[in-house]
C-alpha positions as CSV (number, residue, x, y, z in Angstrom):
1,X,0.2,61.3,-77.6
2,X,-1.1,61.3,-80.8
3,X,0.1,58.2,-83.2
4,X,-1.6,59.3,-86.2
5,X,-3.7,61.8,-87.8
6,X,-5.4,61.5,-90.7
7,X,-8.0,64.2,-92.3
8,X,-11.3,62.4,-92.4
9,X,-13.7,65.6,-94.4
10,X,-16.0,63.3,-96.0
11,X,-16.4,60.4,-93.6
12,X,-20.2,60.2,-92.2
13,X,-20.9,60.2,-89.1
14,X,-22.3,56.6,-88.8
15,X,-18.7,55.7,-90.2
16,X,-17.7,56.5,-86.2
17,X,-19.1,54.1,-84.6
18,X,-18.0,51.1,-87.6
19,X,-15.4,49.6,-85.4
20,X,-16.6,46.2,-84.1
21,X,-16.6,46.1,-80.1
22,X,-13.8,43.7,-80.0
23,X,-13.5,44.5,-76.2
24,X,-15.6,43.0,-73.1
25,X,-15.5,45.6,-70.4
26,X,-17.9,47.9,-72.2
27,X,-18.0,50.9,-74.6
28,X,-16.9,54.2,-73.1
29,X,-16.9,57.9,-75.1
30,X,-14.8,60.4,-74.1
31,X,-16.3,63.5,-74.7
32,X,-14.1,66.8,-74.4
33,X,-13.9,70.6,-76.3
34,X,-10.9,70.7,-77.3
35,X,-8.3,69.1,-79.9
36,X,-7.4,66.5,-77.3
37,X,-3.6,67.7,-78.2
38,X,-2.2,69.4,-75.3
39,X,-4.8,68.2,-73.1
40,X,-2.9,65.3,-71.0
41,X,-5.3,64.2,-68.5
42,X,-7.4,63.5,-71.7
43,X,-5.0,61.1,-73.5
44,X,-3.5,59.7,-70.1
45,X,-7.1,58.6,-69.3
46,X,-8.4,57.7,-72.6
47,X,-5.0,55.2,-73.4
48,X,-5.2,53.6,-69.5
49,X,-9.1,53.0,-69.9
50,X,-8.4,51.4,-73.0
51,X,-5.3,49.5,-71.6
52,X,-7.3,48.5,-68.8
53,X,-9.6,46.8,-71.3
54,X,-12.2,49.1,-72.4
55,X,-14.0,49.6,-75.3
56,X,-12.6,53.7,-75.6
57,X,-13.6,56.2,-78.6
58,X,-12.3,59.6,-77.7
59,X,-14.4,62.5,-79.4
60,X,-12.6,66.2,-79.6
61,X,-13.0,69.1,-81.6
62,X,-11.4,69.4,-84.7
63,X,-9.4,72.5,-84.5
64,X,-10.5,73.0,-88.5
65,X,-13.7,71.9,-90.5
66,X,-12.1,68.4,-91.3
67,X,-12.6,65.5,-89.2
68,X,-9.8,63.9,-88.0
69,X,-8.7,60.0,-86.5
70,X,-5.8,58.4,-84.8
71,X,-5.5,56.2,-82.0
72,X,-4.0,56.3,-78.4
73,X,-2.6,53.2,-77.9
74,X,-6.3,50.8,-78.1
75,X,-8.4,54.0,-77.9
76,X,-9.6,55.7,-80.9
77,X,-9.9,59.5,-81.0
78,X,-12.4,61.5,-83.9
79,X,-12.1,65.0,-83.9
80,X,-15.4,66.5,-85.1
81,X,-16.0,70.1,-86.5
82,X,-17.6,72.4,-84.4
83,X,-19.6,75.1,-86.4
84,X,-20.3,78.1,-83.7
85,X,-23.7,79.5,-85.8
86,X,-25.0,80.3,-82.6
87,X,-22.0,81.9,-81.1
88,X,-23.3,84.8,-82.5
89,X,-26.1,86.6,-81.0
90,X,-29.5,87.0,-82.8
91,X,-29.3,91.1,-82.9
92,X,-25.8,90.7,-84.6
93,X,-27.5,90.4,-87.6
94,X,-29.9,93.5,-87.7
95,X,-29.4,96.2,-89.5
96,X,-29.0,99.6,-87.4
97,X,-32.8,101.3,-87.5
98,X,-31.2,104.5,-87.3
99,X,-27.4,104.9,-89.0
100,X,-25.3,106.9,-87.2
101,X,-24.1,109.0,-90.3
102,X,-21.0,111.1,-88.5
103,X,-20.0,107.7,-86.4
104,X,-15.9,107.1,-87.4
105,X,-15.4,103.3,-89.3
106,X,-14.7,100.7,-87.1
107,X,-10.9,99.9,-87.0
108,X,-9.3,102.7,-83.8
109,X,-9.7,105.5,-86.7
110,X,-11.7,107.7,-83.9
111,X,-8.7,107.0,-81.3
112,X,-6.3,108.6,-83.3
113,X,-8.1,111.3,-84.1
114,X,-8.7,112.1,-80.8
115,X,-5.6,111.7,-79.4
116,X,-4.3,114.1,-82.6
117,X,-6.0,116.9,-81.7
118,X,-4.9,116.4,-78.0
119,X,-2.0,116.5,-79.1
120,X,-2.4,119.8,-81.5
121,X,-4.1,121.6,-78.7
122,X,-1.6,121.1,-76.1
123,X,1.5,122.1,-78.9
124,X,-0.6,125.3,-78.8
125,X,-0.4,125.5,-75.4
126,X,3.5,125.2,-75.1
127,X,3.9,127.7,-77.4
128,X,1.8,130.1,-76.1
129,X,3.8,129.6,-72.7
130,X,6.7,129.7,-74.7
131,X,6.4,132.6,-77.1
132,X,4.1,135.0,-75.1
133,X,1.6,134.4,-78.4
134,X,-1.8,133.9,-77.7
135,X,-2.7,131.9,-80.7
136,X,-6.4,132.7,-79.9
137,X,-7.9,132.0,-83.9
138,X,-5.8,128.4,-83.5
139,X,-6.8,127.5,-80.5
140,X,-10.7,128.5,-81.4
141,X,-10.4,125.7,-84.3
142,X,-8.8,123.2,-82.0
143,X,-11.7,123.7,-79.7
144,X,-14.0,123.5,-82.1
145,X,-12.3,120.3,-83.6
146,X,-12.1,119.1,-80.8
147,X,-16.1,118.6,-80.0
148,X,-16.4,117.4,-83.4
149,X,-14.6,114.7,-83.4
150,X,-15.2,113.9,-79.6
151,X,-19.4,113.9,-81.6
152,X,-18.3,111.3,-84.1
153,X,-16.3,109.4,-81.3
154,X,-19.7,109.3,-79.4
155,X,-21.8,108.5,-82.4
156,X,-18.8,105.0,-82.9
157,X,-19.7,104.2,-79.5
158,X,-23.1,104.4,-79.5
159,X,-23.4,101.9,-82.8
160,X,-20.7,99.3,-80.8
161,X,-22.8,99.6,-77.8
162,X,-25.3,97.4,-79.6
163,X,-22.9,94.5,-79.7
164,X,-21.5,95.7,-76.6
165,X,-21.5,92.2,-73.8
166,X,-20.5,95.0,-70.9
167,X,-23.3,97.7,-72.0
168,X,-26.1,98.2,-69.3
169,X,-28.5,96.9,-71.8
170,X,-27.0,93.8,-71.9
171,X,-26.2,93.7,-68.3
172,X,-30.3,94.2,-68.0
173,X,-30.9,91.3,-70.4
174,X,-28.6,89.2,-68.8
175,X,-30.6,90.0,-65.5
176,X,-34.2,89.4,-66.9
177,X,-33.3,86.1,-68.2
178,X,-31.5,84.9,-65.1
179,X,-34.7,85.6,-63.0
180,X,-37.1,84.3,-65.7
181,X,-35.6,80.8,-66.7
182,X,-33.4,80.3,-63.5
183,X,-30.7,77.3,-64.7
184,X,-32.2,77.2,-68.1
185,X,-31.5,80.8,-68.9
186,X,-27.9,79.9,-70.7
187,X,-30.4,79.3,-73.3
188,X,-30.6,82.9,-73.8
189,X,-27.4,83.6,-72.9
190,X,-25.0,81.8,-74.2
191,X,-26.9,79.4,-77.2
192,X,-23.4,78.1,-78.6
193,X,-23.7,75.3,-76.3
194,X,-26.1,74.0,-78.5
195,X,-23.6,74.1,-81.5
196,X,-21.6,71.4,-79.4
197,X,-24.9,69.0,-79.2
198,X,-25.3,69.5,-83.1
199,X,-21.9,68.5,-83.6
200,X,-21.1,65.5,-80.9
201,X,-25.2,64.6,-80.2
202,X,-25.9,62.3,-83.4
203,X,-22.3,61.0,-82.9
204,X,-22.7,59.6,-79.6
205,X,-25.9,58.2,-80.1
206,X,-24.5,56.4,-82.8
207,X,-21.7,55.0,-80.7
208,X,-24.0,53.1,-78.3
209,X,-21.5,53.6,-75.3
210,X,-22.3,52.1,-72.2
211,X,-20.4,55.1,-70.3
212,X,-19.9,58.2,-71.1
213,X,-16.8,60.4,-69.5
214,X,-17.6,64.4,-70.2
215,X,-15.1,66.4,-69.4
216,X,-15.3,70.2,-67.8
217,X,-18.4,72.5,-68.3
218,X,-19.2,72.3,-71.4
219,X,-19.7,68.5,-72.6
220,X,-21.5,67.8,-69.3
221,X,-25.0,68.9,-71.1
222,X,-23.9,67.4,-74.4
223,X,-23.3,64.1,-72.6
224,X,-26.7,64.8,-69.9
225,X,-28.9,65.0,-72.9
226,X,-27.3,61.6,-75.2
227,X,-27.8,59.5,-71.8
228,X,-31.6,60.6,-71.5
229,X,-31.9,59.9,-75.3
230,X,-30.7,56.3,-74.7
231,X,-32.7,55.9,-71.3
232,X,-35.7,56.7,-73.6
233,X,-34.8,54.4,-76.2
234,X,-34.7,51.4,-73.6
235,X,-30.7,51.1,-73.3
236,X,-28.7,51.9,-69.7
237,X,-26.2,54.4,-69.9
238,X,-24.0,55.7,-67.1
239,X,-22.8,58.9,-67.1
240,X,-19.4,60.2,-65.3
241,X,-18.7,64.2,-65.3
242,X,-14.7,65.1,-64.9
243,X,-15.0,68.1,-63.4
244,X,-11.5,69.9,-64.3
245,X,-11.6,73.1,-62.4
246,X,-14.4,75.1,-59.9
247,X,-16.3,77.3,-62.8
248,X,-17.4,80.3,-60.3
249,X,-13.3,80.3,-59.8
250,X,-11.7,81.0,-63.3
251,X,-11.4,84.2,-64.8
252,X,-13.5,85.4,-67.5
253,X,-12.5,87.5,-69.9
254,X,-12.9,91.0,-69.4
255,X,-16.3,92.3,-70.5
256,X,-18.3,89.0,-70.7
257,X,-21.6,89.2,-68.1
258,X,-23.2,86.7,-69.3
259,X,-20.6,84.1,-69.7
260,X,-20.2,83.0,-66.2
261,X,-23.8,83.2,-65.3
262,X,-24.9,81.3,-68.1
263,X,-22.1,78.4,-67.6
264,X,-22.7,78.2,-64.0
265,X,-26.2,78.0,-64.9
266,X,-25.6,74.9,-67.5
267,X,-23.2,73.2,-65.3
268,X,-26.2,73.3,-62.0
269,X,-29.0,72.0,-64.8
270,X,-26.7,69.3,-65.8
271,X,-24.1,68.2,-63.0
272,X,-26.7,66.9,-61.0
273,X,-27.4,64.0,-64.1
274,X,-24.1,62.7,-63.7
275,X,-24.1,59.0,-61.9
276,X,-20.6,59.6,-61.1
277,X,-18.7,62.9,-60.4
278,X,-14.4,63.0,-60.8
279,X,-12.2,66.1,-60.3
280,X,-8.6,66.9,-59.3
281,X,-9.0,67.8,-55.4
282,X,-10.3,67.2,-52.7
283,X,-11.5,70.7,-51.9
284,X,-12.9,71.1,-55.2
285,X,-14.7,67.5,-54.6
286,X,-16.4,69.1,-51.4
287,X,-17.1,72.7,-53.2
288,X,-18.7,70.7,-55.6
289,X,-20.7,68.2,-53.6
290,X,-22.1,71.7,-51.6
291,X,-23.6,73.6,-54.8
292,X,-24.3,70.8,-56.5
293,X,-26.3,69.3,-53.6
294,X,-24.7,65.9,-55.2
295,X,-25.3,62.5,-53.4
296,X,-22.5,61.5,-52.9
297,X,-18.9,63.6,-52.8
298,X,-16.8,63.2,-55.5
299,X,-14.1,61.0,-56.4
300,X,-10.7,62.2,-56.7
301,X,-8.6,61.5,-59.4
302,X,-4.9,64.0,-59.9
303,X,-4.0,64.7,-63.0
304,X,-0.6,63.2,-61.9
305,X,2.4,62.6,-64.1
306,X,2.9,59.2,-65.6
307,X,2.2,57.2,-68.7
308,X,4.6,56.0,-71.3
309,X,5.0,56.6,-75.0
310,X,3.4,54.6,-77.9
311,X,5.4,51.6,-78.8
312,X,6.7,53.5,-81.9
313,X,7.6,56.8,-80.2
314,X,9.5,54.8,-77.3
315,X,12.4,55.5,-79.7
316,X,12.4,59.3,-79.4
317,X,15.0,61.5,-77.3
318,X,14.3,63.5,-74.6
319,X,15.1,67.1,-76.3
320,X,18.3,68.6,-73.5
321,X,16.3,71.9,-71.8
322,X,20.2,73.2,-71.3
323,X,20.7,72.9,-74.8
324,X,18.0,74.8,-76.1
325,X,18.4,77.8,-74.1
326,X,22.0,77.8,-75.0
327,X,23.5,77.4,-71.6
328,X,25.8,75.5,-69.3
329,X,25.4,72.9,-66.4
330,X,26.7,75.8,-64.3
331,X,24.1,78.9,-65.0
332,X,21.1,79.1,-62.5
333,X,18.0,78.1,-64.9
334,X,14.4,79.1,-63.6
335,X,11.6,77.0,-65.0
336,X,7.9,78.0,-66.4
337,X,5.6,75.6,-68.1
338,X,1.8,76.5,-68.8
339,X,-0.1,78.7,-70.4
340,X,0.9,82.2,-70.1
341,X,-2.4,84.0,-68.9
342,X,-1.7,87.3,-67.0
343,X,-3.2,86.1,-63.8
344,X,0.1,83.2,-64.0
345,X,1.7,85.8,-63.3
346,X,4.8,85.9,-65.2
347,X,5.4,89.2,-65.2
348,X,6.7,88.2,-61.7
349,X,9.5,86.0,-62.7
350,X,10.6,88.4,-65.6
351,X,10.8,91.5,-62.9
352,X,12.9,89.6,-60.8
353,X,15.6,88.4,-63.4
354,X,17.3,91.7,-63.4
355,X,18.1,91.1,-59.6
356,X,19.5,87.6,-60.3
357,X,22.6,87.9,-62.3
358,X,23.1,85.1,-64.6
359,X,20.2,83.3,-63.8
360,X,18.0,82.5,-66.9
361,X,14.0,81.6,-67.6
362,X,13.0,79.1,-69.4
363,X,9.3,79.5,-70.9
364,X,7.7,76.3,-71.7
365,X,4.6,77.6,-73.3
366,X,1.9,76.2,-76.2
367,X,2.6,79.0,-78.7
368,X,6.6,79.8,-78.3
369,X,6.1,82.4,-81.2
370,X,2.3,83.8,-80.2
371,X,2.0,87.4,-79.5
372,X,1.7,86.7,-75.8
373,X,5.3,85.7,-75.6
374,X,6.0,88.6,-78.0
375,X,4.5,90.9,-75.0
376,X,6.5,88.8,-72.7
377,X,9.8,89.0,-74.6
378,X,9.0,92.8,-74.8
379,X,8.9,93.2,-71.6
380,X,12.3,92.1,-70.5
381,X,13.7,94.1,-73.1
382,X,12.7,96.9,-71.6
383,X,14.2,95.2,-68.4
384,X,17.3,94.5,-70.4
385,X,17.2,90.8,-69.8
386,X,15.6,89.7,-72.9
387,X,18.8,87.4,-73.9
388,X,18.3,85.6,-70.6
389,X,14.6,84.7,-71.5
390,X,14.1,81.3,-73.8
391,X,10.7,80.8,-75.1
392,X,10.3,77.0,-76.0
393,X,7.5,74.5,-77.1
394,X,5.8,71.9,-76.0
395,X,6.9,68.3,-75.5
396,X,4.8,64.9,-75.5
397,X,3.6,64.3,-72.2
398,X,5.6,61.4,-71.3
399,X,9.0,63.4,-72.1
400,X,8.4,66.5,-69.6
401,X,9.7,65.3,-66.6
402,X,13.1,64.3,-67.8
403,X,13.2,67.6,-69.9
404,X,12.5,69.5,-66.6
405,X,14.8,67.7,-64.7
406,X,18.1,69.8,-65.8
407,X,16.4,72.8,-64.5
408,X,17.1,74.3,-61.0
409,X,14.1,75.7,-59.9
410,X,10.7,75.0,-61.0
411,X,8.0,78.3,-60.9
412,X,4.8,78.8,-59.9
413,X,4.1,82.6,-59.4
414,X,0.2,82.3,-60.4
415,X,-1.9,85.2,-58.7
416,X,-4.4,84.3,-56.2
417,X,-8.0,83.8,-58.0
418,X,-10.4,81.2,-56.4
419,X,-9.3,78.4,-58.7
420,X,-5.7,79.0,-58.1
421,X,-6.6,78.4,-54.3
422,X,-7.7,74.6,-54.7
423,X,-5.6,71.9,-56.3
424,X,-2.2,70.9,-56.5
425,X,-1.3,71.8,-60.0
426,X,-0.1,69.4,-62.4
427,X,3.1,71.6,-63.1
428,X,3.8,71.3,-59.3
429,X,3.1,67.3,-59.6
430,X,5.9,67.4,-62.7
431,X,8.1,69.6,-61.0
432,X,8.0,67.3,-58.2
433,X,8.9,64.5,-60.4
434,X,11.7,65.7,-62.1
435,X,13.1,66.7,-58.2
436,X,13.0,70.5,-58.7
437,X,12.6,72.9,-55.6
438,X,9.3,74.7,-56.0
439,X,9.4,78.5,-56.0
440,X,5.5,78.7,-55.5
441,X,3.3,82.0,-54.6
442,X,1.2,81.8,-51.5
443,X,-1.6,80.2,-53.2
444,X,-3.4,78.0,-50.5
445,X,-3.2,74.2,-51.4
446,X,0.4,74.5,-53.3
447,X,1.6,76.8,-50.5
448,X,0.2,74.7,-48.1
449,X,2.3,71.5,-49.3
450,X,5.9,73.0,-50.0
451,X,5.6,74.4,-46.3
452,X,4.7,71.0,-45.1
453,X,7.3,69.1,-47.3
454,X,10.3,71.6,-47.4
455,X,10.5,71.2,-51.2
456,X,10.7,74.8,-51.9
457,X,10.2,78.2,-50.9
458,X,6.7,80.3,-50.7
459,X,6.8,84.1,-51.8
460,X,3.9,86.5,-51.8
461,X,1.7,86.7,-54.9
462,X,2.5,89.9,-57.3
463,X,5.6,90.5,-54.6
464,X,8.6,90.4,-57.3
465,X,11.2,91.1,-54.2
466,X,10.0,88.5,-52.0
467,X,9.8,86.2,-55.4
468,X,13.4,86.8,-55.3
469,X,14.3,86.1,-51.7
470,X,13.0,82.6,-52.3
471,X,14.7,81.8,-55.4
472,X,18.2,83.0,-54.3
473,X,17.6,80.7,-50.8
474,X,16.5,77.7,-53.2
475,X,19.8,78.7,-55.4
476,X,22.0,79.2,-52.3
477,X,21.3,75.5,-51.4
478,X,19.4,73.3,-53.8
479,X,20.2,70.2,-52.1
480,X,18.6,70.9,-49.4
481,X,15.2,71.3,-51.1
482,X,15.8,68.0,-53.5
483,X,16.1,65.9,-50.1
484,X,12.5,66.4,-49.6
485,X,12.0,63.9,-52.5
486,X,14.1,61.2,-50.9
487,X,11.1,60.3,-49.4
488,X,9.3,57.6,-51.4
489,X,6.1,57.9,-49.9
490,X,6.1,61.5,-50.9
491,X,5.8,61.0,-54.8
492,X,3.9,57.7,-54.9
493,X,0.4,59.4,-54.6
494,X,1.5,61.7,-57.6
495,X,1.7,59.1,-60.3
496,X,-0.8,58.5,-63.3
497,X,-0.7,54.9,-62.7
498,X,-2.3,55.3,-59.3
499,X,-5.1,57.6,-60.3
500,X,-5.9,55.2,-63.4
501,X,-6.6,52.6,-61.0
502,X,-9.2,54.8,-59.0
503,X,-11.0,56.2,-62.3
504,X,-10.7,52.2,-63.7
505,X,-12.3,51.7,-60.0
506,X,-15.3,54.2,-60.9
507,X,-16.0,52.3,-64.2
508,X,-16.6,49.1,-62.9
509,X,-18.5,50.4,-59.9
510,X,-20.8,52.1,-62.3
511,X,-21.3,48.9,-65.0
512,X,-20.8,46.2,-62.1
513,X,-17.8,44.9,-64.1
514,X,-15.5,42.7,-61.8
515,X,-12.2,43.7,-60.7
516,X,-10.4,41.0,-61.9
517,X,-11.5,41.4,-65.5
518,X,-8.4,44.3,-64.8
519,X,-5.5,44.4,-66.6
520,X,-2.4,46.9,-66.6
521,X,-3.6,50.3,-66.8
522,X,-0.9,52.3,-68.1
523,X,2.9,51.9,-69.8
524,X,4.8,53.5,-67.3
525,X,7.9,55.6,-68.3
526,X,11.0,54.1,-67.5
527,X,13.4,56.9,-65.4
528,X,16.3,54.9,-64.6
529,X,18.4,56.6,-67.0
530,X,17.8,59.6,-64.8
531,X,18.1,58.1,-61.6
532,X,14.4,59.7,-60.8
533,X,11.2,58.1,-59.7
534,X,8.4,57.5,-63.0
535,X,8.9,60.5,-64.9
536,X,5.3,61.1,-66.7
537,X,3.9,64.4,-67.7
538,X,0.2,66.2,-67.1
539,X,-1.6,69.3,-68.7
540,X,0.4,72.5,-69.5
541,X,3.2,71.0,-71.1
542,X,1.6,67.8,-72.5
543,X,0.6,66.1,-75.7
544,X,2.2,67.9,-78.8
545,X,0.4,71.1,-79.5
546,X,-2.4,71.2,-82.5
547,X,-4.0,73.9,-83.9
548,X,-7.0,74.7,-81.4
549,X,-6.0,72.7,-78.6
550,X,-5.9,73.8,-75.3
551,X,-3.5,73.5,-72.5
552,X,-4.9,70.8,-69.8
553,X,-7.3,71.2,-66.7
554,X,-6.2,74.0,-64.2
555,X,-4.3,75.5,-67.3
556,X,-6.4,78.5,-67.7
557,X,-7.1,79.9,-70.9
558,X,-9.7,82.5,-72.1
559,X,-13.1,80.6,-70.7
560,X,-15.1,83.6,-72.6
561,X,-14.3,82.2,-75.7
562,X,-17.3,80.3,-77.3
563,X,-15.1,77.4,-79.4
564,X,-13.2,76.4,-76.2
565,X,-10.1,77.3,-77.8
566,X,-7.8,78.1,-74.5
567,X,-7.3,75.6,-66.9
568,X,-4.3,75.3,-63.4
């Protein structure tokens, strides 16, 4: 939702916190690690706090080493560089005591050489077979080749198993520190946290908020320590933590030890600080409440669709989906929007296009032309479907329902992974909005509802023939599933508008501001047009995409990456 942004390199800090507080509810900062583009619960909540008269400044991370400023609607949003010194570890930067001098260079040099002479050797085996030759003065010097360069392979992997995460010396390390410092040990662990406090810290405290909102894992220790700062300094600050998605759930990536431990580890030394605890389920609340030993459980708050366009973007069409994948009212079209993580299982829907003739996929995806989609687009080459597979960008968050709504089926085929198991999605909540019938894998919650509501079919996780038996029953009678939504009661929950008025509700609790200091919380989209109840949007297909961003909560990305730079 971003109205405009301007590069801000040589602006001071103190320069932040310049504005005047014009407004009488209080200051709140928004704290979150990402480029708040393409992160919609972020802009929904930082516009409707400010609509609903708060005094909002919305810090991200610049996605470069400039700062940058805009506004969302009344709040103001500073992207601040992040510089990750401390993402490297300490031992990165010794030399090697002992060089290994016959080690191959770095760059898959030893790979091909070894998979050379495997393939020299066995050439001399076919043609021993098949010219009765025994080749025995070749076949010595492929031998001895052979262990040479399998020596040199071993002396590569020896050096890389210094800066190896997955190495048993590492896994020992990771060990010792976890039994020595307990939930202080991401200290050791993973230190780039601290880069964050360097970066956001002096900026906060120069703010003065009242409240501040930190959002996911890691702003919860950036915003734990500015609140003790100001406690020590005399001044009352609350704290609320909006926890996206269950930590111990997401998916690392691969090789990365320490990561989880240490996170866990600063989100238990931290979470517990929080006066006030928000996420997007109930069974997250309760999971949370349990191994955070909190006081009291947390308050829910969707990240539902919902919330209008700036004033001067009201203007703006709704891009046709039809259009863009080149096809007709008539041909079956199969909707995707989120990230494009192997565990969302994609891989699914591609499989099962070759036994839907006609149908085609669209791909709603942050990077349209990354070298995921390349992979993806590769694969249904090979599956001979690659014309029936459109790869498309992001749209503003307060577009995606109508765009969706042209579709006729809206997909869900994530695998099952303990964070998949707990919330309902915000692509289920838009899908729902633009009254598509669900094609969803037998993930609990999301499974749970479509059975309930009759909105769509449930298939088996990583089962591409049973993926297929529910979409051809949803294609085979569509109407069916789209009655569920004639049912007011069953979208009215779903709406951004609603959930403002709880996290608005959470505010005042916390500051003791009356409720009838309220005014409107959001601009809500207007679906006539459609015939459709309040279109909105939510993470995965949200905000425009910026370098750096991220897709929203429950939109997994790679967690093992130290800037944050990739939830449901």
């Amino acid at each position: 939702m971003t109205v405009a942004s301007t590069p801000d390199s040589g602006r001071p800090r103190e320069a932040v916190a310049a504005g005047a507080r014009g407004r009488g509810r209080g200051r709140v900062v928004m704290l979150v690690d990402n480029a708040v583009n393409g992160d919609s619960r972020v802009q929904k909540a930082a516009r409707s706090m400010a609509d609903a008269g708060w005094d909002v400044v919305l810090l991200g991370q610049s996605p470069d080493r400039d700062r940058h400023r805009w506004t969302i609607g009344d709040a103001e949003v500073h992207l601040i560089p992040v510089v990750m010194t401390l993402a490297k570890r300490r031992r990165d930067y010794r030399r090697v005591v002992l060089p290994r001098l016959f080690a191959y260079r770095r760059g898959g040099i030893a790979h091909h050489r070894k998979q050379w002479v495997k393939a020299w050797r066995a050439d001399l085996l076919a043609r021993r077979s098949a010219e009765g030759r025994r080749f025995l003065i070749r076949r010595t010097a492929a031998r001895i080749l052979a262990c040479w360069v399998g020596f040199r392979h071993r002396q590569l992997a020896l050096v890389e198993g210094r800066r190896n995460p997955d190495s048993l010396p590492e896994r020992l390390r990771t060990a010792m520190w976890r039994a020595l410092l307990g939930d202080r040990c991401w200290r050791r662990l993973e230190p780039y946290l601290w880069d964050y406090e360097f970066a956001f810290g002096p900026v906060v405290d120069a703010l003065e908020p009242d409240l501040i909102h930190a959002n996911d894992f890691r702003m919860i220790g950036v915003a734990a320590r500015a609140v003790h700062r100001a406690r020590g300094r005399g001044r009352s600050v609350k704290l609320v933590w909006d926890a996206h998605e269950y930590l111990p759930g997401i998916k690392p990536r691969a090789g990365y030890r320490r990561w989880m431990p240490a996170h866990v580890a600063h989100e238990r030394e931290y979470g517990r600080c929080a006066d006030a605890v928000v996420t997007v389920s109930p069974t997250l609340a309760e999971l949370l409440h349990k191994e955070h030993r909190l006081p009291r459980l947390p308050v829910v708050v969707l990240n539902a669709p919902g919330g209008g366009p700036p004033p001067e973007r009201a203007h703006e069409p709704v891009p046709d989906l039809r259009e863009l994948c080149g096809i007709d009212a008539a041909t079956p079209l199969l909707v995707y929007s989120g990230a494009l993580a192997p565990q969302r299982g994609l891989a699914t829907l591609i499989e099962a296009l070759p036994q839907l003739p006609g149908a085609h996929a669209a791909l709603i995806v942050p990077a349209p032309d990354g070298w995921v989609v390349r992979k993806v687009l590769d694969h249904a080459a090979e599956l001979g479907v690659a014309d029936r597979v459109h790869p498309l960008p992001y749209v503003p968050h307060w577009q995606i329902v109508p765009f969706l709504a042209t579709a006729d089926i809206g997909v869900i085929p994530i695998h099952h992974w303990p964070n998949h198991e707990l919330a309902l999605i915000t692509k289920f909540m838009e899908y729902a909005h633009a009254r598509l019938p669900i094609v969803v894998s037998d993930v609990r919650t999301m499974a749970a509802k479509v059975r309930e509501t009759g909105q769509g079919e449930v298939f088996r996780a990583e089962d591409t023939g049973d993926f297929v038996r529910a979409a051809r029953a949803v294609l085979d009678d569509p109407a069916a599933y789209r009655r569920a939504y004639d049912r007011p009661e069953l979208l009215a929950e779903w709406t951004w508008e609603a959930q403002a008025d709880i996290l608005d509700g959470v505010y005042r609790g916390l500051l003791a501001v009356p409720a009838e200091a309220t005014v409107a919380a959001t601009v809500p989209l207007d679906g006539a047009a459609l015939g459709k109840p309040a279109p909105g949007g939510g993470q995965g297909p949200a905000g425009e995409p910026a370098p750096g961003g991220r897709p929203g909560p429950g939109e997994e990305t790679e967690p093992g990456d130290p800037a944050g730079a990739t939830a449901n």
